[in-house]
N, C-alpha and C positions, 0 to 999 in steps of 0.2 A: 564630460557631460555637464552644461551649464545647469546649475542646480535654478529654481524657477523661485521668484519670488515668495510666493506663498502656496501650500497646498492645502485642497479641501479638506480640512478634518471632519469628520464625525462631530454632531453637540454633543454626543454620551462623552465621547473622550474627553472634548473641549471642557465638559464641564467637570469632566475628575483634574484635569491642569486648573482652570481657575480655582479649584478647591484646596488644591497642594501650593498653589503659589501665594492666592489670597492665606494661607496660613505661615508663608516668610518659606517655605520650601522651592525648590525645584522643580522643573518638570519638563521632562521632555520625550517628544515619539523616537523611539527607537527600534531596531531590528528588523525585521523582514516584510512587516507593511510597508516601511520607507524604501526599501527595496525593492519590493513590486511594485508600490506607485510608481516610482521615479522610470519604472523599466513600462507602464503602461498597464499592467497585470491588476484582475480584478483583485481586492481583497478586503476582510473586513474585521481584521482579526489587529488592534493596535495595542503597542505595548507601550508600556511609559516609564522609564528612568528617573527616580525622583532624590533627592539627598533623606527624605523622610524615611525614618526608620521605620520596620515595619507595625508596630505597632504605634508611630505614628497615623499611621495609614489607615491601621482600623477604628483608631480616635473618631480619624476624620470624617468615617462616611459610616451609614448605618447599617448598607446590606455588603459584608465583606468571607470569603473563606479566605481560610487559611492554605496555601496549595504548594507551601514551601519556603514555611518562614523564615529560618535556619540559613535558605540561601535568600534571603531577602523580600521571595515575593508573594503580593497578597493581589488574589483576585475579588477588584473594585464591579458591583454589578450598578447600572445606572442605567432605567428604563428596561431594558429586554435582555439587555447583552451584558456581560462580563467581560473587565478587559482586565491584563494583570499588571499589576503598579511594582516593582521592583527597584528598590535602594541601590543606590549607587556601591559596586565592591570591589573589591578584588580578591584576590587566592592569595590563601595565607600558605595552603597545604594539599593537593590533591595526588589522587594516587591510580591518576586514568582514569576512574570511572566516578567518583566524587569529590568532591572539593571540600574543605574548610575554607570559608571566605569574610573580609572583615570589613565591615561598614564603614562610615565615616570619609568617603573617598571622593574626590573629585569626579565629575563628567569624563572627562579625556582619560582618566585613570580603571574606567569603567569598560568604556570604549577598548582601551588596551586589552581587557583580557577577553576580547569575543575574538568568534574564529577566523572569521573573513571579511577583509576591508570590504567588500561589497555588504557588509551586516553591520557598519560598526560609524556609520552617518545617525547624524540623530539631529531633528528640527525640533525647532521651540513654536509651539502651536500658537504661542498667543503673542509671543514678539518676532515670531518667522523670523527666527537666525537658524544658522545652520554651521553642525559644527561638523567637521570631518576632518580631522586628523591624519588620517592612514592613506589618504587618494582613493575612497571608494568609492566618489562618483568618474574619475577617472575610468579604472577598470570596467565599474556599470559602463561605459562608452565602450571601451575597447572589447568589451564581452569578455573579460579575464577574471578567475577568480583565485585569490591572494588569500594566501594567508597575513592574520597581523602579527608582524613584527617575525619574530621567530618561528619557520612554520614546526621545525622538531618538538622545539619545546611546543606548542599551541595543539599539536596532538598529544603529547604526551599528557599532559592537564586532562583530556578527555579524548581518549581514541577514539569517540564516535564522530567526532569530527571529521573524521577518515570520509566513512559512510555519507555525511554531513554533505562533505565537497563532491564526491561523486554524484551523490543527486542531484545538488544545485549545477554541476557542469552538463549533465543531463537534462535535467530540467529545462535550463536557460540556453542550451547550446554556446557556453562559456567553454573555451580554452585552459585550460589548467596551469598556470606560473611554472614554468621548468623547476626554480628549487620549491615550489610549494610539492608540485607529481613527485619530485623524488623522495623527500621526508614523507608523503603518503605511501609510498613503498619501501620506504628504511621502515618506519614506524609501523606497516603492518601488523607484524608481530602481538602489540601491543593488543590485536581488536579482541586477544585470546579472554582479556579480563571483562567484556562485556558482558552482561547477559546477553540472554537468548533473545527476551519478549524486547530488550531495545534496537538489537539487530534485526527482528523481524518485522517492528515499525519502519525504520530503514529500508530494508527492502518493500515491504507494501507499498511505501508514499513513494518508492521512485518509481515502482512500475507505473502505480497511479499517472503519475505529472509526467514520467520523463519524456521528453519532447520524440527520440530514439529512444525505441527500447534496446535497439542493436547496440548501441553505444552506451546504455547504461550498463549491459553484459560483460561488454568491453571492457571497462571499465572496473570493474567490478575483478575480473579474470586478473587484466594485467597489472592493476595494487598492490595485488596479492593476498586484497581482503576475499575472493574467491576460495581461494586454496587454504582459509583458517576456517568459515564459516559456508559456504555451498561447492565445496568440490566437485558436486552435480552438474554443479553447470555447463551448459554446452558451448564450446565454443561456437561464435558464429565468427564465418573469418573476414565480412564487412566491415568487423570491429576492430580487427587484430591494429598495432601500432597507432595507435588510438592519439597520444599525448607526442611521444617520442619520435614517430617511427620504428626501428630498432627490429628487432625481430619476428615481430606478431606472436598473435596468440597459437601456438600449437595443435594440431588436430589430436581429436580423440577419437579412440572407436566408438562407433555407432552400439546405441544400446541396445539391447534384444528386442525386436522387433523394428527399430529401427533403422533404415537402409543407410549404407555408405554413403557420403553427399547429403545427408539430412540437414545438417547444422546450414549450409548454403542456404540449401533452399526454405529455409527457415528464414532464415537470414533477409532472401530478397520477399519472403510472404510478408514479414513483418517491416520493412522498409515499404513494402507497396500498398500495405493498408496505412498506415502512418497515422494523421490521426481521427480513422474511422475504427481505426482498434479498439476494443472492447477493454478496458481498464477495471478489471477485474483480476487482483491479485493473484488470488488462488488457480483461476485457469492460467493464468501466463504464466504462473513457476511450473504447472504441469507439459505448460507449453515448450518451456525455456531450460530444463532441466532433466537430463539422464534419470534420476530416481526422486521423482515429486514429493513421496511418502517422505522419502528418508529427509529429504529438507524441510519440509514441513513439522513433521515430529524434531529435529532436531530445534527448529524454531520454536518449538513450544505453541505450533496452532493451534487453534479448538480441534476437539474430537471433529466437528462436525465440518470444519476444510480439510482436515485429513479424508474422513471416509469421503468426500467428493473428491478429493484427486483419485484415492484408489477407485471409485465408480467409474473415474473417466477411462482408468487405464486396464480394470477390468473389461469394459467394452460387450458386447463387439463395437465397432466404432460405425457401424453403418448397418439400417438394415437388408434382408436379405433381399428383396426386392422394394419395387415403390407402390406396391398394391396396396389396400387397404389392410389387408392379413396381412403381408407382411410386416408392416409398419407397425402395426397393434402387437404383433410377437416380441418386434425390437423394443416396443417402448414399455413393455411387460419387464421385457426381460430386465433391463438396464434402468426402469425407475428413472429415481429423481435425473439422472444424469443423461437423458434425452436431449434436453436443452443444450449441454456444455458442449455434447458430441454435435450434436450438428453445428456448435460453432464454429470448434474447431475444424471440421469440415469445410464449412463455409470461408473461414478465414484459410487456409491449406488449398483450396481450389480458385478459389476469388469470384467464386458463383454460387449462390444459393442452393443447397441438396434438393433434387428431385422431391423427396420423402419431404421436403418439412412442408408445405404446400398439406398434404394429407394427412401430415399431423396435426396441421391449424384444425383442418376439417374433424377430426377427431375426438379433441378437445370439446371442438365446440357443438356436437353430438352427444359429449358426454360420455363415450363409448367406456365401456368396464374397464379396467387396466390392472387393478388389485383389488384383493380381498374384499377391501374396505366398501367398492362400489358395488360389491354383489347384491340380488334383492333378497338375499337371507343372512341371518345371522347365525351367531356361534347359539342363541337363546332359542332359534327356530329349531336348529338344530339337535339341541341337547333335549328337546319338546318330542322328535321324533324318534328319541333312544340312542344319539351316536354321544360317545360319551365324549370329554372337552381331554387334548393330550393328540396323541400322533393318528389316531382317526379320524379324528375331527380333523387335523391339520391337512391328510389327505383328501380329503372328501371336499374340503374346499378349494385344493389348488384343482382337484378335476373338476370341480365345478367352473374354476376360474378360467382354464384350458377351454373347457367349451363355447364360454360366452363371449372369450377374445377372437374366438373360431368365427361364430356369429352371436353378436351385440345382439339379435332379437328374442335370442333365447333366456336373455337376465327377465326372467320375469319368477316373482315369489312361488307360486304352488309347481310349475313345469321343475325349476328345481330344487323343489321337495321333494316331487315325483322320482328325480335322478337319483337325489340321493339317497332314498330308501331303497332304489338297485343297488347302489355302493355298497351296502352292509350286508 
């Protein structure tokens, strides 16, 4: 790929480079801005390489945090935005999952220790040179992504790198280096020393971006970073020999309530949506995985994406009809997870459900659905002698049963009236 004369920086950036080099430093854009520019990809997130130590760094400018001094970098804020200025280093000592790294290091020395020649270009903003070392405007052309120098060792320094290169060849619909694919599946093993919460960043951001989600799966299964951290996962078998050829990925049985052929036809729902797919984490791992729960809690998600997968898979997934009753029982029943079910419906049929049409309508009616919309309260109630505990809790779910029945019955004294029959 011919690298281009000069490219648009940002003044914010431009002005944190004239301020590191007006003081006898270095400075230059590195990392995955220059990588998405060069590839066309919006972005607004620039990083900057400097020889400046980092407490040079906070000398030099007035509004700075500190976000990882130790590894060298300090996030420069200049007008709106924060970008992070980071010291030239290398790895003195890493042990997979952190580094000891020692300042004082050359550009090209800096460059050496990042994960992928397509990451490891770096422009001088205000003399436009360009330096690239490793061929990673090369590969950006060939759609390849490489590791630098060593791919064994370059995972071993930090096994998320693993994850790292699977998103980016997802993402980018990059080819994988034959010795880069196989030191990702020798060095698997490794991804055991991760945390949870940085593997579940990993997986979020690829679902997010990935261009295929079929082939993030893929991907993901035959590394064999699948089989340390979401065993759940479904094969889809679009994906299987993904890098290699060689065997494909293996069938599994179908999970309880899911039919034999699932993963397929999974497989061609989610190639056929492509990118009108809905990039929502938490629905695709429910989407894309045998036991949602069990990966999600193993990831360390919030309480509150766990109880929505179980909501989802609680269910029912549909309601019983497309009446207005019917529709108002289903969306009683199943709460917040109304929404996620009819997507996945929607996305699983490649037509809009019947019901949501009547659900728009229902929302936008107002119609009762929980306790909360009833026109009485727990304070009306305790006014008319039912005491607050598991009468009260009854009296209002059959309060709530009637007005899902018929909406015109929510009104304050009719029940009152009801529920002084209940006691």
């Amino acid at each position: 790929m011919p690298l281009p004369d000069r490219l648009a920086i940002p003044d914010d950036v431009l002005e944190i480079a004239r301020t590191l080099e007006g003081a006898g430093h270095e400075a230059w854009c590195v990392g995955g801005a220059i990588r998405d520019t060069l590839l066309g990809q919006p972005n607004t997130d620039y990083d900057i390489a400097t020889s400046a130590r980092p407490e040079e760094v906070q000398r030099l400018f007035r509004r700075t945090v500190n976000v990882g001094e130790r590894y060298g970098t300090v996030a420069v804020r200049v007008g709106r935005r924060y970008h992070e200025v980071t010291t030239f280093r290398r790895d003195v000592r890493t042990d997979g999952r952190q580094a000891v790294v020692e300042f004082g290091v050359s550009l090209d020395e800096d460059l050496a220790r990042r994960d992928f020649t397509v990451n490891a270009i770096a422009y001088h903003p205000i003399r436009h040179q360009w330096r690239d070392p490793f061929g990673g405007a090369a590969d950006l052309e060939a759609r390849v992504l490489r590791a630098v120098g060593d791919p064994a060792a370059r995972f071993r320094e930090d096994y998320l790198r693993i994850l790292r290169g699977i998103r980016f060849a997802a993402r980018f619909d990059f080819t994988i280096h034959p010795a880069t694919w196989e030191a990702m599946r020798v060095e698997a093993p490794g991804l055991t020393r991760l945390s949870a919460e940085r593997v579940r960043e990993e997986w979020f951001k690829g679902l997010r971006t990935a261009r295929s989600i079929v082939r993030l799966v893929g991907l993901w299964i035959e590394s064999g970073a699948a089989r340390i951290w979401l065993p759940e996962l479904l094969p889809l078998p679009a994906a299987s020999g993904v890098e290699r050829g060689g065997g494909g990925t293996p069938a599994a049985p179908p999970a309880p309530g899911r039919p034999a052929g699932h993963g397929a036809a999974l497989a061609a729902m989610l190639d056929r949506m492509g990118a009108a797919l809905p990039r929502d984490p938490v629905l695709l791992t429910t989407l894309v995985c045998l036991d949602p729960i069990a990966v999600l809690s193993r990831l360390k998600a919030s309480n509150a994406e766990i109880a929505r997968a179980a909501a989802v898979l609680a269910g029912p997934p549909e309601p019983a009809g497309t009446s207005p009753l019917a529709v108002r029982r289903w969306m009683a029943a199943v709460g917040d997870a109304a929404d996620d079910l009819t997507t996945i419906w929607h996305l699983r049929h490649g037509v809009e459900p019947l019901w949501a049409p009547v659900m728009r309508r229902i929302r936008e009616r107002r119609e009762p659905l929980t306790r909360k919309a009833l026109a009485v309260t727990g304070d009306d109630l305790r006014a008319i002698g039912i005491k607050p505990g598991p009468q009260m809790g009854a009296v209002l779910d059959r309060l709530l049963a009637m007005v899902i029945d018929d909406p015109s019955l929510n009104r304050r004294e009719l029940l009152l009236e009801r529920a002084r029959s209940l006691t």
